[in-house]
GUROZA-498595 format. One record per atom (N, C-alpha, C): residue number from 1; z, y, x; atom name. Coordinates in nm, 3 decimals. Atoms other than C-alpha are relative to their C-alpha. Example, Ala and Ser with C-alpha at 12.3 -4.5 7.8 and 13.67 -1.06 7.14 Angstrom:
% GUROZA-498595
nr, up, north, east, atom
1, 0.000, -0.119, 0.089, N
1, 0.780, -0.450, 1.230, CA
1, 0.000, 0.120, 0.090, C
2, -0.006, -0.119, -0.082, N
2, 0.714, -0.106, 1.367, CA
2, 0.073, 0.109, -0.077, C
END
This chain:
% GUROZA-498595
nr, up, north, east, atom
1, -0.051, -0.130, 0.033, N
1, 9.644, 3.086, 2.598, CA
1, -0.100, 0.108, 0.041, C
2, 0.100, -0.017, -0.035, N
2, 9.419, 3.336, 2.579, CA
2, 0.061, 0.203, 0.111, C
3, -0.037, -0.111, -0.086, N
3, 9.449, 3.655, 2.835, CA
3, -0.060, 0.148, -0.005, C
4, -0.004, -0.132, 0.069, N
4, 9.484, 4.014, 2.777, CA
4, -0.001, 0.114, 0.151, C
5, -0.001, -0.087, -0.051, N
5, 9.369, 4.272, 3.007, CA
5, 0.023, 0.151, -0.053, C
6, 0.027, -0.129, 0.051, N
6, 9.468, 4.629, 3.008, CA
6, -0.019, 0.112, 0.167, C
7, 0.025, -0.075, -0.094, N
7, 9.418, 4.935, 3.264, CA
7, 0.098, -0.048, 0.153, C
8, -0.077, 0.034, -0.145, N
8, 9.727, 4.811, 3.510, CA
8, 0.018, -0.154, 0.022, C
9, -0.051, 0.131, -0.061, N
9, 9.758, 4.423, 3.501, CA
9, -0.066, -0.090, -0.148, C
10, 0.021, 0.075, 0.105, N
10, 9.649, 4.104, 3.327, CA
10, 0.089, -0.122, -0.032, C
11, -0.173, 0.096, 0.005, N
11, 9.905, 3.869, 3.162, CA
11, -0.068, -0.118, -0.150, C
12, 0.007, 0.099, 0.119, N
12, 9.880, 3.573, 2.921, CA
12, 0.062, -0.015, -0.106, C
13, -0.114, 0.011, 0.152, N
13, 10.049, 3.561, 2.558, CA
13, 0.059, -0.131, 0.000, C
14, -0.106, 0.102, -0.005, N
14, 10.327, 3.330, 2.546, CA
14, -0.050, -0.077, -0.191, C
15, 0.042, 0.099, 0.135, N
15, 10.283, 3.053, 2.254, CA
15, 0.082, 0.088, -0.108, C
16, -0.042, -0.118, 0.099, N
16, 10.346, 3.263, 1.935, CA
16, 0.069, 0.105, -0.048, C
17, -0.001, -0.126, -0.012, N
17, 10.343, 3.573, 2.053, CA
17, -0.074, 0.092, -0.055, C
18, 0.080, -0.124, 0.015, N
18, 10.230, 3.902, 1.903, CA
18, -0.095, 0.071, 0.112, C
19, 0.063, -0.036, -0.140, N
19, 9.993, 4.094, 2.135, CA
19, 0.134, 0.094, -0.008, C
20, -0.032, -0.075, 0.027, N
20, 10.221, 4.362, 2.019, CA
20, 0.151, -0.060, 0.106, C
21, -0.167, 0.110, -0.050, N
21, 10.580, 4.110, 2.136, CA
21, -0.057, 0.023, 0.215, C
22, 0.049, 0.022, -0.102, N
22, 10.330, 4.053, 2.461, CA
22, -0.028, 0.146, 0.115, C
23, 0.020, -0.165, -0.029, N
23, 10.239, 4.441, 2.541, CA
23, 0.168, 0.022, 0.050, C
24, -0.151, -0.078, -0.003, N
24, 10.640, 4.527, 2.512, CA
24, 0.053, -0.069, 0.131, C
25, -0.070, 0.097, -0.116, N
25, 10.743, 4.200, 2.775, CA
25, -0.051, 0.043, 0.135, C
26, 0.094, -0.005, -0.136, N
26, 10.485, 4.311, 3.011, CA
26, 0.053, 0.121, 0.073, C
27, -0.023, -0.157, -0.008, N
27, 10.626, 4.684, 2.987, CA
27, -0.117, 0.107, 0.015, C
28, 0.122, -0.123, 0.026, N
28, 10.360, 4.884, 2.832, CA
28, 0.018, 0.090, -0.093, C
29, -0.015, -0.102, 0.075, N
29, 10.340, 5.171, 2.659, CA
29, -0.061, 0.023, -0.115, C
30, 0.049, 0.037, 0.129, N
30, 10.285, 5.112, 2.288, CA
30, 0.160, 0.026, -0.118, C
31, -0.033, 0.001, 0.111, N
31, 10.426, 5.262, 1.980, CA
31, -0.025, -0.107, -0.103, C
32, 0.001, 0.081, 0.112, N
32, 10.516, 5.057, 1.658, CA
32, 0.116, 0.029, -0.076, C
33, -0.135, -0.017, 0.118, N
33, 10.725, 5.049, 1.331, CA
33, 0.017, -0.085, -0.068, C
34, -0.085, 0.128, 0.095, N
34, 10.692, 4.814, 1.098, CA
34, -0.040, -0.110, 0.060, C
35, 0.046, 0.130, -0.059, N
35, 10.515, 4.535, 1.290, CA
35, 0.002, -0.129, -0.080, C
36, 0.091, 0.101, 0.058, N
36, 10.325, 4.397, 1.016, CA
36, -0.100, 0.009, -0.109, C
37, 0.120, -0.075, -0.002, N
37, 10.027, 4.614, 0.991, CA
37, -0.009, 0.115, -0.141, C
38, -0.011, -0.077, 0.065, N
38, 10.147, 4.865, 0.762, CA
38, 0.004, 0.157, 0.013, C
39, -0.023, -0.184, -0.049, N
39, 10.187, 5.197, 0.938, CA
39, -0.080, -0.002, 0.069, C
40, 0.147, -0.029, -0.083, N
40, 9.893, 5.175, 1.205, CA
40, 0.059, 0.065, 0.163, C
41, -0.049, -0.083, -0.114, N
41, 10.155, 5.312, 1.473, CA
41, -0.019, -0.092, 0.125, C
42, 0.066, 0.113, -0.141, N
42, 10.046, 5.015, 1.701, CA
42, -0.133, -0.022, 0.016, C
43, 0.155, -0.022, -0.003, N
43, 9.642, 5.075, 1.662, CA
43, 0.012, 0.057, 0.193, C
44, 0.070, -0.008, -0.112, N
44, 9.481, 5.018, 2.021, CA
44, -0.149, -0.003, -0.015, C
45, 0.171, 0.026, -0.039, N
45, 9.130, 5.066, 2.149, CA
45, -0.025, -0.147, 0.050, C
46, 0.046, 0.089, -0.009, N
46, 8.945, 4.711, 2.191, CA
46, -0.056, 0.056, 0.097, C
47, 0.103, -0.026, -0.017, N
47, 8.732, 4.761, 2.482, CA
47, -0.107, -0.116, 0.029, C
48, 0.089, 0.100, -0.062, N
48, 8.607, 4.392, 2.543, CA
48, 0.034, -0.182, -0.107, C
49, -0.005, 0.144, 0.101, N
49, 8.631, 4.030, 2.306, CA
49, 0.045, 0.046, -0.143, C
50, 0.036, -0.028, 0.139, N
50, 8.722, 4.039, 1.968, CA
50, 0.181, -0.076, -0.052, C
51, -0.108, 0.044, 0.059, N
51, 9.059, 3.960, 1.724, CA
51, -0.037, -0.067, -0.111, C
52, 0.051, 0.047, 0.183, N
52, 9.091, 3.829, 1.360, CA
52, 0.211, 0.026, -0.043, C
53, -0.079, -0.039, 0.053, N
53, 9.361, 3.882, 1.116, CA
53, 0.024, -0.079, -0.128, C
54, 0.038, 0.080, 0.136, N
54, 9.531, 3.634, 0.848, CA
54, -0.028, 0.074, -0.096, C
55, 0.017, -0.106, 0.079, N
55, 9.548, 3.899, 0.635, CA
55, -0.034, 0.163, 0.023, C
56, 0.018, -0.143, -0.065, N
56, 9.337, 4.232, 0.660, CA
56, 0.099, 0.105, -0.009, C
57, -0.094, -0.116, 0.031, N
57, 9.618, 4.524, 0.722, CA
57, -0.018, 0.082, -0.069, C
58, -0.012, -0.103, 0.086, N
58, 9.691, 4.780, 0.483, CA
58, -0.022, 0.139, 0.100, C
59, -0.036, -0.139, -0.093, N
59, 9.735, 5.035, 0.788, CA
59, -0.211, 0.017, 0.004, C
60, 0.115, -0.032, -0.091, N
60, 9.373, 5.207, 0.871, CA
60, -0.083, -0.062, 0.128, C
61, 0.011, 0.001, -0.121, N
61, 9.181, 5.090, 1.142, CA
61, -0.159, -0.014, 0.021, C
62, 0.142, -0.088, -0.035, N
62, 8.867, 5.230, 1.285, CA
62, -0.073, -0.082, 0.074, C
63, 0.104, 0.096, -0.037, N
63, 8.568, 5.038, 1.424, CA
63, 0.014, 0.009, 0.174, C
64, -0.051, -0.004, -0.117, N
64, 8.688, 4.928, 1.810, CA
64, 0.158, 0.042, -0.012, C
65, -0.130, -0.058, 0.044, N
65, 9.040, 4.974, 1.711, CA
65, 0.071, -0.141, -0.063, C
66, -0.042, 0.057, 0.036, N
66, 9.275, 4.717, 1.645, CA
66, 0.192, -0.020, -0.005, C
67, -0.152, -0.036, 0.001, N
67, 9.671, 4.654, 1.533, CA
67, 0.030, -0.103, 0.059, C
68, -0.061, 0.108, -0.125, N
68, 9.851, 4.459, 1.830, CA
68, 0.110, -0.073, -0.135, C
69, -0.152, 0.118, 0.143, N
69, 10.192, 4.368, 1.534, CA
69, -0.100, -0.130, -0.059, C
70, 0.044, 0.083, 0.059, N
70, 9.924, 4.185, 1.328, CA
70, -0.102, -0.087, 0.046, C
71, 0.152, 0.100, -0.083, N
71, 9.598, 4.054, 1.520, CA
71, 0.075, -0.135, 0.039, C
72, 0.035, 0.104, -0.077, N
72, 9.524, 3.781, 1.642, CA
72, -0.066, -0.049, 0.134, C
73, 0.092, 0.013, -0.150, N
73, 9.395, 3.689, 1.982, CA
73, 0.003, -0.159, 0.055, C
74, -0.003, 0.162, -0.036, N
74, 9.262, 3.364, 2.019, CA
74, -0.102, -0.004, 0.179, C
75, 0.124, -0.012, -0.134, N
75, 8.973, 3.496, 2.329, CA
75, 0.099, 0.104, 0.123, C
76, -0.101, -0.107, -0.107, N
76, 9.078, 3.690, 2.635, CA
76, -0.065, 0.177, -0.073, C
77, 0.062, -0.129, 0.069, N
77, 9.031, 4.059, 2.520, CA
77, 0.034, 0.106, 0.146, C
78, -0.077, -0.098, -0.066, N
78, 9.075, 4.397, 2.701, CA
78, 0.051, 0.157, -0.062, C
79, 0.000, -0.126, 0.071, N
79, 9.245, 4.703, 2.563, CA
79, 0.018, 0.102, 0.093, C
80, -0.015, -0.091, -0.058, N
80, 9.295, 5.032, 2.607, CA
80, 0.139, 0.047, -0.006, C
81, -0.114, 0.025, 0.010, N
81, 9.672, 5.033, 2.695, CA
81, 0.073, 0.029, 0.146, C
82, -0.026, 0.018, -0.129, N
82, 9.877, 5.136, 2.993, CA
82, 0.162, -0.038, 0.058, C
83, -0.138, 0.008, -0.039, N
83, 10.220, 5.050, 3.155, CA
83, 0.087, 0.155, 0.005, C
84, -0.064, -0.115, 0.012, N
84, 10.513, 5.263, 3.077, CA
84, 0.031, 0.059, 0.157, C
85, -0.006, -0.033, -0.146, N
85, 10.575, 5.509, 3.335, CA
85, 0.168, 0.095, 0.002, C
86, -0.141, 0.004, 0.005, N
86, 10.956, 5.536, 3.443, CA
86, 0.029, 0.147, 0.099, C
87, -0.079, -0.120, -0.043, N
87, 11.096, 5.905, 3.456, CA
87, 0.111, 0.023, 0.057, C
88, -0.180, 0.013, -0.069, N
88, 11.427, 5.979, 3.655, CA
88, 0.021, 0.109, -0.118, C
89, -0.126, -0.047, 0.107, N
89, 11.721, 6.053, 3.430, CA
89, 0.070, 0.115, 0.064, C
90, 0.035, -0.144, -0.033, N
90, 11.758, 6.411, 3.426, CA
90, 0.174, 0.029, 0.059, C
91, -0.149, 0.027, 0.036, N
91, 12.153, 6.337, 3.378, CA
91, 0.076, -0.089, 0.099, C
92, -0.056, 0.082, -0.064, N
92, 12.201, 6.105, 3.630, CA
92, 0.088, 0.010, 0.131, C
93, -0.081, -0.088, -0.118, N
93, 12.511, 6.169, 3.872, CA
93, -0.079, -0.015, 0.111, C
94, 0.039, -0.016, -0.142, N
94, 12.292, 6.063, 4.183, CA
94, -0.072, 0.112, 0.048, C
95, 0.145, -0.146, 0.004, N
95, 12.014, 6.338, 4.130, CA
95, 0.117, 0.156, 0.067, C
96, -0.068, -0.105, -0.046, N
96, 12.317, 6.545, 4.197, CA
96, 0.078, -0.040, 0.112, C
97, -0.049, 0.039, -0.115, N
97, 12.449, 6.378, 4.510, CA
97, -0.028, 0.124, 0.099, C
98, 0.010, -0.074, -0.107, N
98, 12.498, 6.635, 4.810, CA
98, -0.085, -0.017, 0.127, C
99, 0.106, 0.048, -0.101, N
99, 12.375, 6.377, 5.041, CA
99, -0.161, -0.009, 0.020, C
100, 0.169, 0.079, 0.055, N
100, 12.032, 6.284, 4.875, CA
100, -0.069, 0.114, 0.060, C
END
């Protein structure tokens, strides 16, 4: 399995996994829509190995730039990608606790 670094942690793709399926499990922060390379809303920066694609996507994608829904990742790669980062709920009765 081949292994996927990004800015906070490195993790291995589960047997036929998307990077895109793999990114979301890990909890990273990555837009997508149709997830299967038609809109480009999952285009990451490559910064290190290389992908392939059964079929080249219809979506755009710019030289160092690749779509996590459709690629392929058979090498370890590294993108440019970071873990979501968890806001407190603005709404949440504790935030209004007396004690806190």
């Amino acid at each position: 399995m081949p292994f996927i670094s990004t800015h906070d942690t490195t993790f291995a793709l589960q047997e036929s996994e998307t990077l895109l399926e793999g990114l979301e499990r890990t909890g990273h922060e990555i837009e997508y829509q149709c997830r299967s390379g038609y809109c480009g809303s999952c285009r990451v920066k490559i910064l290190s190995g290389r992908v392939s694609y059964d079929d080249f996507p219809l979506a755009f994608v710019a030289p160092g730039e690749i779509l996590a829904c459709c690629c392929r990742v058979s090498e370890n790669i590294r993108i440019d990608c970071r873990k979501r980062t968890e806001e407190p709920d603005l709404f949440a009765p504790s935030l209004f606790d007396e004690d806190s």
